[in-house]
C-alpha positions in Angstrom: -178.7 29.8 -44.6 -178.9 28.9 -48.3 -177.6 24.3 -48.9 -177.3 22.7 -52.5 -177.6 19.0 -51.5 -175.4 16.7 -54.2 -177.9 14.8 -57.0 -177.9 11.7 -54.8 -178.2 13.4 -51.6 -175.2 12.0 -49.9 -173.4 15.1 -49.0 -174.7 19.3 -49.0 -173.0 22.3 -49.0 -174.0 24.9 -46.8 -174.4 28.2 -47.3 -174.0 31.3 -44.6 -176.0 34.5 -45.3 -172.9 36.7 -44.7 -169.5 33.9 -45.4 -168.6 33.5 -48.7 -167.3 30.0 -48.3 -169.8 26.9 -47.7 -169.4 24.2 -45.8 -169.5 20.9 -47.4 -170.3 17.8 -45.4 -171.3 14.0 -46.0 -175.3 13.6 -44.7 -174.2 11.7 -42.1 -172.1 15.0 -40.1 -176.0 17.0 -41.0 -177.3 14.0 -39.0 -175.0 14.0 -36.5 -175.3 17.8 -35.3 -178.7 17.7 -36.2 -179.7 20.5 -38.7 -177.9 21.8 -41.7 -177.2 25.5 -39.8 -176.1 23.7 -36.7 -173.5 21.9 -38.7 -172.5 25.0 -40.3 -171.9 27.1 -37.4 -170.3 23.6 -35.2 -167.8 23.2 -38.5 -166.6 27.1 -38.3 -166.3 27.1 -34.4 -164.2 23.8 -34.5 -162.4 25.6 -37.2 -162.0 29.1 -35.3 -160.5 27.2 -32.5 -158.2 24.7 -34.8 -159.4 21.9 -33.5 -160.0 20.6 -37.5 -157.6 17.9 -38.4 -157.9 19.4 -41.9 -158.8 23.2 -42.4 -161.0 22.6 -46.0 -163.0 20.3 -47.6 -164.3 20.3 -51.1 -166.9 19.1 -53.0 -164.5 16.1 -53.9 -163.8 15.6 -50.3 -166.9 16.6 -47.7 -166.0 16.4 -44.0 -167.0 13.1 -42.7 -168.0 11.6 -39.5 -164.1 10.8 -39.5 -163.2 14.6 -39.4 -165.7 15.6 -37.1 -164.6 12.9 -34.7 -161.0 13.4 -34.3 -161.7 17.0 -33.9 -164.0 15.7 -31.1 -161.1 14.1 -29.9 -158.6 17.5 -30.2 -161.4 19.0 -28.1 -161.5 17.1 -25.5 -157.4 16.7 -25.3 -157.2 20.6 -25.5 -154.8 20.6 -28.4 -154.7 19.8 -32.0 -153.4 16.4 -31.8 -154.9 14.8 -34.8 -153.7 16.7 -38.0 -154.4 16.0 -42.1 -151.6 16.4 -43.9 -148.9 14.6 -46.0 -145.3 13.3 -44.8 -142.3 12.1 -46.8 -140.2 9.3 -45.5 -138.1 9.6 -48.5 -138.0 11.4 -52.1 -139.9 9.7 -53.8 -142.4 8.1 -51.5 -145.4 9.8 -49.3 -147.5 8.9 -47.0 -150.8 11.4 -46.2 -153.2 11.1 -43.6 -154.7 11.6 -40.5 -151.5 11.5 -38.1 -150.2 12.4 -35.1 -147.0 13.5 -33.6 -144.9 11.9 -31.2 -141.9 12.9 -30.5 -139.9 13.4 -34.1 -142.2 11.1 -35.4 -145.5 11.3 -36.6 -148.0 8.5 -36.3 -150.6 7.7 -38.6 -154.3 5.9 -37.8 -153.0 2.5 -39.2 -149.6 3.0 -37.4 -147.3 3.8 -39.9 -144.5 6.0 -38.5 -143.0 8.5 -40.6 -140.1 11.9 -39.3 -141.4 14.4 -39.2 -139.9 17.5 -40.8 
C-alpha cells in the first residue's frame, strides 16, 4: 500500500501494490474503517458488490462518511437503493444527487421528486 495525504491532511489517496487506481477518501472514512489499507480494500469490496451509491471519486470529490453510509445502508437492504447520479425534470433544469427510486420516480435526500427516465 503506497497513500499521498492532501497538504492539509483532510483527505488521502490510497494506493494498492497491484491496482492502478487509488482510492481517495476524506480522513474521516480512514477513521472510520480504521487504517488506510482497510479503507482501501472495504471501498473496492463495496464497489465489487455495487453497493457504492457513486462508482468514483476524485481528488475534487473524496468519498465521504456520506458515501460510505448509504452504501452501509444498500448493504444491509440487499440492493442498491441509494444511487449518485443526475435527473432532469425538464430541459433545461437538473437536479443531481443522492436519490432513490420509487416507483417512476426518483427521490432525492431532501425530498425532491424527479421521473425518472
Amino acid at each position: 500500500m503506497n497513500e499521498q495525504w492532501s497538504p492539509d491532511g483532510a483527505a488521502v489517496k490510497i494506493f494498492g501494490d497491484y491496482s492502478p487506481h487509488p482510492v481517495i477518501v476524506l480522513k474521516e472514512v480512514v477513521e472510520h474503517f480504521g487504517s488506510t489499507e482497510v479503507t482501501f480494500h472495504a471501498i473496492h469490496r463495496l464497489r465489487k458488490a455495487g453497493m457504492l451509491p457513486r462508482f468514483g471519486a476524485s481528488e475534487a470529490w473524496p468519498f465521504s462518511m456520506r458515501d460510505i453510509e448509504l452504501a452501509e445502508e444498500n448493504v444491509e437492504r440487499g440492493e442498491r437503493y441509494w444511487r449518485w447520479g443526475t435527473l432532469y425534470p425538464s430541459a433545461h433544469e437538473y437536479v443531481r444527487g443522492y436519490y432513490r427510486a420509487e416507483g417512476l420516480y426518483g427521490v432525492f435526500a431532501g425530498g425532491t421528486r424527479v421521473k425518472l427516465p
